[in-house]
Backbone as JSON Lines, residues from 0, in Angstrom:
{"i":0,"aa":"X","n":[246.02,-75.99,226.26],"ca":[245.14,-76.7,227.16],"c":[244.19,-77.56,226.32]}
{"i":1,"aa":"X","n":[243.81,-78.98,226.38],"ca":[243.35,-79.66,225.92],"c":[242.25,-80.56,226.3]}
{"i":2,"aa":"X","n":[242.96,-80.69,227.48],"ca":[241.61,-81.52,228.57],"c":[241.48,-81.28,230.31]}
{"i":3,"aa":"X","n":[240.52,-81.7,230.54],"ca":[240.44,-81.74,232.24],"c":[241.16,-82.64,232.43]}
{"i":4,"aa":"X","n":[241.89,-82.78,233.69],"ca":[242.53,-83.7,234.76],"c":[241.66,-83.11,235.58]}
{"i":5,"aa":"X","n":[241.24,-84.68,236.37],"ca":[240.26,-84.52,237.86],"c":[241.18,-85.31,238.47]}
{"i":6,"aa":"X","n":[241.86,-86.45,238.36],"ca":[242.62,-87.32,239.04],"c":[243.07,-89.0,238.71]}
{"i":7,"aa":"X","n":[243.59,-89.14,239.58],"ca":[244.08,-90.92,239.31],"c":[244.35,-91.46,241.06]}
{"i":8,"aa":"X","n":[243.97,-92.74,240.77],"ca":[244.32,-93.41,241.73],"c":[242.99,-93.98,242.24]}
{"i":9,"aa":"X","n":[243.38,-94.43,243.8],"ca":[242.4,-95.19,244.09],"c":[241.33,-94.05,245.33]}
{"i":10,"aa":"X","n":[240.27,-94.01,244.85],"ca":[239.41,-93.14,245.37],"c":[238.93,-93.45,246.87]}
{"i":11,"aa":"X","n":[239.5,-94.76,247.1],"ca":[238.72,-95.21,248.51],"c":[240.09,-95.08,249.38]}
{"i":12,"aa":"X","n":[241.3,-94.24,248.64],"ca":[242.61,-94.06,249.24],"c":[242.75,-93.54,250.59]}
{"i":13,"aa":"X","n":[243.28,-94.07,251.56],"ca":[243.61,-93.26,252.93],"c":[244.91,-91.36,252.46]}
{"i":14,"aa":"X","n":[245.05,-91.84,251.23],"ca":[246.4,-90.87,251.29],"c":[246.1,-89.85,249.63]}
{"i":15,"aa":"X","n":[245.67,-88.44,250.03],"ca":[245.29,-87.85,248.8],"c":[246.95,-87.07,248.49]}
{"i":16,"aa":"X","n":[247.0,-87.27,247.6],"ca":[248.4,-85.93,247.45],"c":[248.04,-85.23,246.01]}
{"i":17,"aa":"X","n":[248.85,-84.23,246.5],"ca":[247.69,-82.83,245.67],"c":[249.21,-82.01,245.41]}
{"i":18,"aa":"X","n":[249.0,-81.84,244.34],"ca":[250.14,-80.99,243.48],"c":[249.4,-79.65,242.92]}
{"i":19,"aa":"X","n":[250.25,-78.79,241.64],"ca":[250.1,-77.74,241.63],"c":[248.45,-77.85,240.51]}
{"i":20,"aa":"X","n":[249.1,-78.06,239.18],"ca":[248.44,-77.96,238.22],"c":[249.21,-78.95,236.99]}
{"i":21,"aa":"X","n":[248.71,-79.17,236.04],"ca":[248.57,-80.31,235.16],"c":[249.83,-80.26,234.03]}
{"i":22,"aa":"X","n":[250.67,-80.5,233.93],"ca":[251.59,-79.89,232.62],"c":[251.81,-80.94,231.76]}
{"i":23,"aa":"X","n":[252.44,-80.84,230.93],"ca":[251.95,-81.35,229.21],"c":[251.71,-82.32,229.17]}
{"i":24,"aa":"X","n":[252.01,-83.4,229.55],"ca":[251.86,-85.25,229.75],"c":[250.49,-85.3,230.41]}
{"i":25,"aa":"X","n":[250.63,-84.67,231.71],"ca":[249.3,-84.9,232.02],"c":[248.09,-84.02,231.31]}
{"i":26,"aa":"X","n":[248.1,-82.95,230.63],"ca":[247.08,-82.92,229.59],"c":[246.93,-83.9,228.34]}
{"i":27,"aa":"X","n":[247.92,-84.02,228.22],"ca":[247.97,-85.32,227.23],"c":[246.71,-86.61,227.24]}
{"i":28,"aa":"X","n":[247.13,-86.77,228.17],"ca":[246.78,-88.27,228.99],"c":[245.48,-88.23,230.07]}
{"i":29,"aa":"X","n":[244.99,-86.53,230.8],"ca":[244.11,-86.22,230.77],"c":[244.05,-87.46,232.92]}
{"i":30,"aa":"X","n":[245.34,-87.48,233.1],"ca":[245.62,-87.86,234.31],"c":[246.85,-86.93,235.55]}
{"i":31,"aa":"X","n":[246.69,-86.77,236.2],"ca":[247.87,-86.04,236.91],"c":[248.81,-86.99,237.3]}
{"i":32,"aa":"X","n":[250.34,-86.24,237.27],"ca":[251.51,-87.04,238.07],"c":[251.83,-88.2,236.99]}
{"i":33,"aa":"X","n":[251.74,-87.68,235.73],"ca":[252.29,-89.33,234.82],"c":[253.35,-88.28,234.14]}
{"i":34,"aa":"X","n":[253.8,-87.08,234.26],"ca":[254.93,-86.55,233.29],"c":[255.87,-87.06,234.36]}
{"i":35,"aa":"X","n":[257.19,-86.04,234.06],"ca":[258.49,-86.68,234.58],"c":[258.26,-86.26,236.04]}
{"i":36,"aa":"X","n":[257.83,-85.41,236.63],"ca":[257.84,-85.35,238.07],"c":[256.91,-86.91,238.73]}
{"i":37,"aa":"X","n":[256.01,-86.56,238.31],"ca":[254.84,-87.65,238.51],"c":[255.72,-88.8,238.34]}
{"i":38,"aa":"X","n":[256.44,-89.31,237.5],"ca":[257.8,-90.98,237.72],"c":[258.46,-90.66,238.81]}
{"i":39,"aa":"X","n":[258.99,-89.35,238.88],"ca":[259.57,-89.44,240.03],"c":[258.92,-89.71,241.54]}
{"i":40,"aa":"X","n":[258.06,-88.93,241.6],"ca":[257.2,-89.27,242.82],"c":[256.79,-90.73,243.06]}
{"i":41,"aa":"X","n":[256.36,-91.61,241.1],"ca":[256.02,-93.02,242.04],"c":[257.23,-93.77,242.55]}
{"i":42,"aa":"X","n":[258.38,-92.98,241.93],"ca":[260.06,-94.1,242.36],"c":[260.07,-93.72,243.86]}
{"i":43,"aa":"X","n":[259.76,-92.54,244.53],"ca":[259.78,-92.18,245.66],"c":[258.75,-93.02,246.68]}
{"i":44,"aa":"X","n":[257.62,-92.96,246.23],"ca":[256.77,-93.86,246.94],"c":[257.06,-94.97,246.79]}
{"i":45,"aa":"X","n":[257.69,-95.7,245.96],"ca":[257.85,-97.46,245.71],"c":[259.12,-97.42,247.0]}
{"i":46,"aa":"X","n":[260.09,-96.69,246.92],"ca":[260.96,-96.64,247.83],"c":[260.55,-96.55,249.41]}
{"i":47,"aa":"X","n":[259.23,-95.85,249.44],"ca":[259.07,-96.13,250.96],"c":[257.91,-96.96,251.44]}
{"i":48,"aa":"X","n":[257.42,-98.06,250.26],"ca":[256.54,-98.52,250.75],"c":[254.91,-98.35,250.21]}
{"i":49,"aa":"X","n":[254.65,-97.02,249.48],"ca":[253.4,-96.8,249.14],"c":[253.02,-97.35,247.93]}
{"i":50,"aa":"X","n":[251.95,-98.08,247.81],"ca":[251.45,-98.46,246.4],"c":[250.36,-97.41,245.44]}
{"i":51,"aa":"X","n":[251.2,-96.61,244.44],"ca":[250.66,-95.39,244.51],"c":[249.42,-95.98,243.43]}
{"i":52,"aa":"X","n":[249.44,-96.89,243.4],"ca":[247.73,-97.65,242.07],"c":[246.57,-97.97,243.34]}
{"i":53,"aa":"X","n":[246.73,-98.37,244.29],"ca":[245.85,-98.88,245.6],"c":[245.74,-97.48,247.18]}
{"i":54,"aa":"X","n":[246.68,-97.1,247.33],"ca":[247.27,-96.52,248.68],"c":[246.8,-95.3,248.01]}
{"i":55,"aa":"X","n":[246.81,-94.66,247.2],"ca":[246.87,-93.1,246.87],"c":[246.04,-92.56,245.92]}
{"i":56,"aa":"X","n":[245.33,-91.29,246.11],"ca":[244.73,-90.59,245.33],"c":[245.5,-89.51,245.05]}
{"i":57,"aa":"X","n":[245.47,-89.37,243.73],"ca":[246.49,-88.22,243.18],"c":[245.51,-86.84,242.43]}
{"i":58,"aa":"X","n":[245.48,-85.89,242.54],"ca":[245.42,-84.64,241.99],"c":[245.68,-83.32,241.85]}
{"i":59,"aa":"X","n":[245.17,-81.92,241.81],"ca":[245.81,-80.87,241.47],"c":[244.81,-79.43,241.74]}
{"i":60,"aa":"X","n":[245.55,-78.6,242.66],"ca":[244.69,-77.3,242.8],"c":[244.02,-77.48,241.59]}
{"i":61,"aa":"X","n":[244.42,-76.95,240.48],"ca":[243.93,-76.45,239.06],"c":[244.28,-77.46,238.25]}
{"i":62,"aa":"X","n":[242.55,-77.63,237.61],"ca":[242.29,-79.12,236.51],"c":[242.84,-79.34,235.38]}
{"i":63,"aa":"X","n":[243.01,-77.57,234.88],"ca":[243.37,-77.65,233.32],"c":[245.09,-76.87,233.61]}
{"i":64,"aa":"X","n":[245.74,-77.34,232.16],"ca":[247.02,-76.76,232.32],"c":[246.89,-75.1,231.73]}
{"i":65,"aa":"X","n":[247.64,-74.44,232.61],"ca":[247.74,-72.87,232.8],"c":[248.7,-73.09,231.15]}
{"i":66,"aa":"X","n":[248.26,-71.74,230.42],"ca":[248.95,-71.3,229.24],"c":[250.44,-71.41,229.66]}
{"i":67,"aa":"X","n":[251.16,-71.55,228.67],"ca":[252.51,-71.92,228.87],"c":[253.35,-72.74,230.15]}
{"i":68,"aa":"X","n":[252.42,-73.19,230.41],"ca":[253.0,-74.0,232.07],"c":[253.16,-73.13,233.4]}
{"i":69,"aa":"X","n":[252.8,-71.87,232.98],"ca":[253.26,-70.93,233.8],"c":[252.64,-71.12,235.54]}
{"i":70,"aa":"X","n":[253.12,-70.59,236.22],"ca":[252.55,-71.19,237.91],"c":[250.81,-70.82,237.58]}
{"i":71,"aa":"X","n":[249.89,-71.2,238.49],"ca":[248.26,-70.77,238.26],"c":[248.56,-69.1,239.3]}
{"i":72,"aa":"X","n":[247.26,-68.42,238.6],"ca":[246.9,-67.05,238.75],"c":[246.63,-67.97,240.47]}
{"i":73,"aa":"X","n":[246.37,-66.26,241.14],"ca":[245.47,-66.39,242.32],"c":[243.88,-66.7,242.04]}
{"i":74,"aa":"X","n":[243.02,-65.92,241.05],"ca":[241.92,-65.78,240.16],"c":[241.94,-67.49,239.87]}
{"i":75,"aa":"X","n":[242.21,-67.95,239.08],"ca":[242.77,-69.47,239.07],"c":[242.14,-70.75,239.93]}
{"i":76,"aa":"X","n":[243.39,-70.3,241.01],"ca":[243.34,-70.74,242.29],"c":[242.1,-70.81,242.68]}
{"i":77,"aa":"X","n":[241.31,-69.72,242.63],"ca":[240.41,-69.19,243.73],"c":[239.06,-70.0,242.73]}
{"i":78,"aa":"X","n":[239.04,-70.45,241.68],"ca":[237.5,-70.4,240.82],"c":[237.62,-72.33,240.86]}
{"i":79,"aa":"X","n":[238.76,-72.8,240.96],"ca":[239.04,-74.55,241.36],"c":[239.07,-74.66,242.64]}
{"i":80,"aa":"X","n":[239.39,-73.88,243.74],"ca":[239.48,-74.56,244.75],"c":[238.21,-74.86,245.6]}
{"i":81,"aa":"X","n":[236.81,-74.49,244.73],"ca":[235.83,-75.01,245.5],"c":[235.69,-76.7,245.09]}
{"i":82,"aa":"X","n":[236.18,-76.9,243.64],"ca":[236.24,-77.97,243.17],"c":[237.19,-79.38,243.69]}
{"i":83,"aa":"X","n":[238.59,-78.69,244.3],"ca":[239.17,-79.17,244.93],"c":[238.88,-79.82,246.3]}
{"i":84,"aa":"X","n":[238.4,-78.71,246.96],"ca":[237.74,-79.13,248.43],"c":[236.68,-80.08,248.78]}
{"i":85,"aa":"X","n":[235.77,-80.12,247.35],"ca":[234.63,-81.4,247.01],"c":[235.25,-82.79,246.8]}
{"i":86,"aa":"X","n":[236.69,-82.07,246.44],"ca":[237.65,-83.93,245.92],"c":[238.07,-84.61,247.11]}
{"i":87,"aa":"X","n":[238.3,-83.84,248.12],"ca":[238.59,-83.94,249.68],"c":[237.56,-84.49,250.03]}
{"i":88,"aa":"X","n":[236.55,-84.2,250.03],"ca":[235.18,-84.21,250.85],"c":[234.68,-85.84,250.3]}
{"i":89,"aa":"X","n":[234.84,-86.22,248.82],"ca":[234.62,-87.01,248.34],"c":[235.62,-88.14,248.25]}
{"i":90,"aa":"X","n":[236.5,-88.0,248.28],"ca":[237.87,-88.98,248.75],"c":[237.86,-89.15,250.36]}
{"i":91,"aa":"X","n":[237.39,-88.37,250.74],"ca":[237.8,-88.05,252.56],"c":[238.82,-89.13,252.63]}
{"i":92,"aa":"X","n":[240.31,-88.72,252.7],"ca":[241.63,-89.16,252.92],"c":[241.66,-88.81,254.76]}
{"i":93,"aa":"X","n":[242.45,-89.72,255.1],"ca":[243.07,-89.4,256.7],"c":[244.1,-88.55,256.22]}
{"i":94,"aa":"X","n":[245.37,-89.04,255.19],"ca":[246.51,-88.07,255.49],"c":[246.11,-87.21,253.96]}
{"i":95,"aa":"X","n":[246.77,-86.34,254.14],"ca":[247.21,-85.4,252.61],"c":[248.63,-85.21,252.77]}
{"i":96,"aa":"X","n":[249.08,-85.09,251.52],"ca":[250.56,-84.71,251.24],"c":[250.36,-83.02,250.08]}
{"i":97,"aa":"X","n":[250.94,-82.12,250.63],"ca":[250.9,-81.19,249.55],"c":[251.94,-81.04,248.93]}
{"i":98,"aa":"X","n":[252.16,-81.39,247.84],"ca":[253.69,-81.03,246.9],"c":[253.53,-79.19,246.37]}
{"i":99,"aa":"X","n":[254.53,-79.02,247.13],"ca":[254.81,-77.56,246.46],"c":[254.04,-76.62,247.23]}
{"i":100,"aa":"X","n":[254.7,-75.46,246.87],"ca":[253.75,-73.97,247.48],"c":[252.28,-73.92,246.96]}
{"i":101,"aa":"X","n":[252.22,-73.98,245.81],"ca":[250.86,-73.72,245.38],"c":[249.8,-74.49,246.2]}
{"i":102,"aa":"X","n":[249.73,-75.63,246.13],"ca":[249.12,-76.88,247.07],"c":[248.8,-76.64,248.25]}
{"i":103,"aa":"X","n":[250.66,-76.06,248.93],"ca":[250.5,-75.91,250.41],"c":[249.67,-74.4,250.43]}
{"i":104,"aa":"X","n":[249.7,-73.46,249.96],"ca":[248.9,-72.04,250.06],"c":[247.72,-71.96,249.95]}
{"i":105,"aa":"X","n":[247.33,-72.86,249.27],"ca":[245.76,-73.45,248.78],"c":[245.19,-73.96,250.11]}
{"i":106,"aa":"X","n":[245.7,-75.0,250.32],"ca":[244.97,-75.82,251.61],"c":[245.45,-75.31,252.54]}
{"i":107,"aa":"X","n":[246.18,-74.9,253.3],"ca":[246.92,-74.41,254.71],"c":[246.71,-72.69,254.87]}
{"i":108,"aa":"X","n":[245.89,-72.49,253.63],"ca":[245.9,-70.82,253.5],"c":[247.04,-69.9,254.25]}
{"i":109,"aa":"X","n":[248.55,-70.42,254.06],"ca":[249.54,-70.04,254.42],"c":[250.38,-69.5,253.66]}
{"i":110,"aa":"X","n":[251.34,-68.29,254.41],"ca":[252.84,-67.6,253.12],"c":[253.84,-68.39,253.15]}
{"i":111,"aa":"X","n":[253.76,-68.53,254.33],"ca":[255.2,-69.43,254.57],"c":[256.04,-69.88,253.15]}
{"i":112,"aa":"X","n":[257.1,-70.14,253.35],"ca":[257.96,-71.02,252.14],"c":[258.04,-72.41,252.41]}
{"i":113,"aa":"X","n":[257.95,-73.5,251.2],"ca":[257.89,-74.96,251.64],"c":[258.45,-75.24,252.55]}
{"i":114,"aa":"X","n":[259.86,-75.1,252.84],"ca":[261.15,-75.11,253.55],"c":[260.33,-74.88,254.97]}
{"i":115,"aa":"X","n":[259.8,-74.12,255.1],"ca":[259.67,-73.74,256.47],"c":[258.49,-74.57,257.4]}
{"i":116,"aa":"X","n":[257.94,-75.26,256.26],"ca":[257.2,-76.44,256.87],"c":[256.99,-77.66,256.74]}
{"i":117,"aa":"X","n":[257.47,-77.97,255.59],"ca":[257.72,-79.43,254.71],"c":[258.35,-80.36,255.94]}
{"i":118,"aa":"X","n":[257.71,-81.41,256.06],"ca":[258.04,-82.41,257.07],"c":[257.72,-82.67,258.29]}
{"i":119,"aa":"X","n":[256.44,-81.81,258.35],"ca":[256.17,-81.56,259.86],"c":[254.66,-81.89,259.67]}
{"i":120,"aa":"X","n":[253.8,-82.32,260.16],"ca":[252.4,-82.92,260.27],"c":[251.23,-81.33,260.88]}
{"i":121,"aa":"X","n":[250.83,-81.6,259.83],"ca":[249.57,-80.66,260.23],"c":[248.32,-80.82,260.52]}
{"i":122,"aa":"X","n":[247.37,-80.72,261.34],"ca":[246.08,-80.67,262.18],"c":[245.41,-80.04,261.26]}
{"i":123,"aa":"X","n":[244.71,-80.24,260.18],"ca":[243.73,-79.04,259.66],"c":[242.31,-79.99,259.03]}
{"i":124,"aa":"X","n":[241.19,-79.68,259.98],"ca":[239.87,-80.35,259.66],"c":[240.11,-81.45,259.85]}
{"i":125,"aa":"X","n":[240.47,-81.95,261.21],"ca":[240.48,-83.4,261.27],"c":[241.46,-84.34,259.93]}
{"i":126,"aa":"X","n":[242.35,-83.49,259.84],"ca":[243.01,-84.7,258.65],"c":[244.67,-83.78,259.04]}
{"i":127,"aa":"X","n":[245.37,-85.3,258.67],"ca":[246.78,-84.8,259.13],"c":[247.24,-84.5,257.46]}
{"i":128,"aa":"X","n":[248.26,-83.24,257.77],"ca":[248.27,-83.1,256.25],"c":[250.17,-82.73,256.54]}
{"i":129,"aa":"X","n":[250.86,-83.2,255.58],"ca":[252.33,-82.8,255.34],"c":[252.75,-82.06,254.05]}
{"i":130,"aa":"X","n":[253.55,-81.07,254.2],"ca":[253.94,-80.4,253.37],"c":[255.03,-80.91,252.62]}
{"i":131,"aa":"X","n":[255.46,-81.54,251.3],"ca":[257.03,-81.67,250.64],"c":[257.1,-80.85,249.65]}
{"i":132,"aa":"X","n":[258.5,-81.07,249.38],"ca":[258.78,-80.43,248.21],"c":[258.17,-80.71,246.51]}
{"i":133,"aa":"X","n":[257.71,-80.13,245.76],"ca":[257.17,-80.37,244.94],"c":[258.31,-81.42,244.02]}
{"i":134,"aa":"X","n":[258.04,-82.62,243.11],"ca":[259.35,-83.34,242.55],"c":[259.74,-82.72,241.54]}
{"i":135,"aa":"X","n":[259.09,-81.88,240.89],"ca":[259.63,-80.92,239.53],"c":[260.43,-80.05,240.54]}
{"i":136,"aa":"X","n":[260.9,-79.73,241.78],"ca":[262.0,-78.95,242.3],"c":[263.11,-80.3,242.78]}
{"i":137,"aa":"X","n":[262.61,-81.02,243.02],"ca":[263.61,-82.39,242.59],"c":[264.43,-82.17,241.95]}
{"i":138,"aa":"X","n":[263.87,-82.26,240.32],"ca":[263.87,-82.68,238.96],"c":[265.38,-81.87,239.18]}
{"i":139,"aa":"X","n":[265.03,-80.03,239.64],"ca":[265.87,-79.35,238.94],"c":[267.07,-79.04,240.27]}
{"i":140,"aa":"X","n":[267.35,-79.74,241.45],"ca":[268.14,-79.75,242.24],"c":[268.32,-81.37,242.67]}
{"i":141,"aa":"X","n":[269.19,-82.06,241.59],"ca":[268.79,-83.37,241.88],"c":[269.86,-84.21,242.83]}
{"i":142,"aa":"X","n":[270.57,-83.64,243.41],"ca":[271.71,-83.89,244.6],"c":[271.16,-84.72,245.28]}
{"i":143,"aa":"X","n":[271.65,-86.08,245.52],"ca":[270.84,-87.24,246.31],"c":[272.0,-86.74,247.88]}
{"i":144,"aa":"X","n":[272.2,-86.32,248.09],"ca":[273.16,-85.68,249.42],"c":[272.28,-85.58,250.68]}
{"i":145,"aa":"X","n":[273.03,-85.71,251.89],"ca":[271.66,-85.92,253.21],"c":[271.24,-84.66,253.58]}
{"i":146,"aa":"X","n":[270.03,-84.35,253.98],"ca":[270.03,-82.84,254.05],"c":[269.88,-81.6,252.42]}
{"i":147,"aa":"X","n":[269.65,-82.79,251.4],"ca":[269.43,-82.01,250.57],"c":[267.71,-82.61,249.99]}
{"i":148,"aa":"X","n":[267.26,-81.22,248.92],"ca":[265.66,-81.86,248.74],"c":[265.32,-83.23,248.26]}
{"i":149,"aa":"X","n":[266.3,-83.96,247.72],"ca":[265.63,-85.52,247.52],"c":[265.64,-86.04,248.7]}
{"i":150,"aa":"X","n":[266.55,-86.13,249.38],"ca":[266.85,-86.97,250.95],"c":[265.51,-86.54,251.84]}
{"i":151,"aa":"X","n":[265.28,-84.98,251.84],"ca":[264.62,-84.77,252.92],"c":[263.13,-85.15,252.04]}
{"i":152,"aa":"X","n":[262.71,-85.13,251.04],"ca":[261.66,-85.58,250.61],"c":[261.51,-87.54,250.68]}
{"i":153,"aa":"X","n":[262.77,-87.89,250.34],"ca":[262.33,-89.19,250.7],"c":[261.9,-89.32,252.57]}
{"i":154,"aa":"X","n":[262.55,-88.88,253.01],"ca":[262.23,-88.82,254.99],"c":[260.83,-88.41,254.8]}
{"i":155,"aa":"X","n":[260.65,-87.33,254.39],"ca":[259.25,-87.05,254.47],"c":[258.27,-88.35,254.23]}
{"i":156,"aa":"X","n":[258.84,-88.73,252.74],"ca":[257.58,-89.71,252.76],"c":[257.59,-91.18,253.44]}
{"i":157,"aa":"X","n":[258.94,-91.64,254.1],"ca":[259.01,-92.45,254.63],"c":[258.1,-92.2,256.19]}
{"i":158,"aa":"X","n":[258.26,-91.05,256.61],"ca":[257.14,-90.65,257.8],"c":[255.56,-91.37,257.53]}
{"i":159,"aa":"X","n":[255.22,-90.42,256.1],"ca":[253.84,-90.68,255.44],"c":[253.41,-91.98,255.71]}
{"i":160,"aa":"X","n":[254.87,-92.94,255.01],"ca":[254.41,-94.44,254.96],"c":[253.99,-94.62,256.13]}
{"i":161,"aa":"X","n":[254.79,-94.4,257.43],"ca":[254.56,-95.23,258.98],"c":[252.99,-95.08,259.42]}
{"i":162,"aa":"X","n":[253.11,-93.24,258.94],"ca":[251.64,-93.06,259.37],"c":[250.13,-93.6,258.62]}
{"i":163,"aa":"X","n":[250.66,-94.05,257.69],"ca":[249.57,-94.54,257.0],"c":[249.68,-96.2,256.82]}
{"i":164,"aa":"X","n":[250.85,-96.56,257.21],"ca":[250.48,-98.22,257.92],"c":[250.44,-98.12,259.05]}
{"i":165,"aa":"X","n":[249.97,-97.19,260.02],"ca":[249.8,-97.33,261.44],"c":[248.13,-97.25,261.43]}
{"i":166,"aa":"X","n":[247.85,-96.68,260.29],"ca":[246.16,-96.7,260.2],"c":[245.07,-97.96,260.51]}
């Protein structure tokens, strides 16, 4: 662990998306979403429309990267997410996107599995929030097939786009 990540993007963004925690590129660089998931996500957004330098605020339950990349503790979780909820409060986004379980368990204080809600629009504090698949589960199931996690993550964010040029 080397540095804080607080975020990137544009702060006056209608669209926050919030991932797990920071891994090696982005400690590096001391920005979230610039390692290989983070390319993938902006090829995903260029594909449906989002300009992820103007349109989007990007960051992460947990600021610093967890020892060995490993997923964040609950303990973790629990000592950033007051920090997190101030990034909300201070971005105040209309939509959120949560990549991954960690994200979605954090904000939705839910068990559920991604699968079981990814793609579907959520009501929570006045802000619509969608669940996808995290792109580092992309990375490692990369079948562009219909009905599989790239396809249904691009749908997902092609939704995102409508709803956030309907703004």
């Amino acid at each position: 662990m080397k540095r804080l990540v607080v975020g990137r993007g544009s702060v006056f963004a209608d669209l926050l998306i919030i991932g797990e925690a920071p891994g090696e590129q982005e400690d590096l660089e001391g920005k979230p979403y610039v390692g290989k998931s983070g390319k993938l996500l902006n090829e995903l957004l260029i594909k449906v429309g989002i300009d992820f330098n103007e349109d989007v605020y990007f960051c992460n339950v947990i600021k610093c990267r967890p020892p060995n990349n490993r997923k964040p503790t609950s303990k973790e979780i629990n000592i950033h997410k007051p920090w997190l909820l101030q990034q909300i409060k201070l971005v105040d986004p209309k939509l959120i996107v949560l990549t991954g379980s960690t994200a979605m368990k954090t904000i939705l204080e839910v068990k559920d599995p991604v699968s079981n809600l990814r793609g579907q629009w959520i009501k929570k504090n006045g802000r619509e929030i969608m669940v996808i698949f995290h792109p580092s589960y992309l990375l490692r199931f990369p079948s562009r097939e219909i009905n599989k996690p790239y396809h249904l993550t691009l749908k997902d964010l092609e939704n995102v786009s409508g709803k956030l040029n309907a703004l």
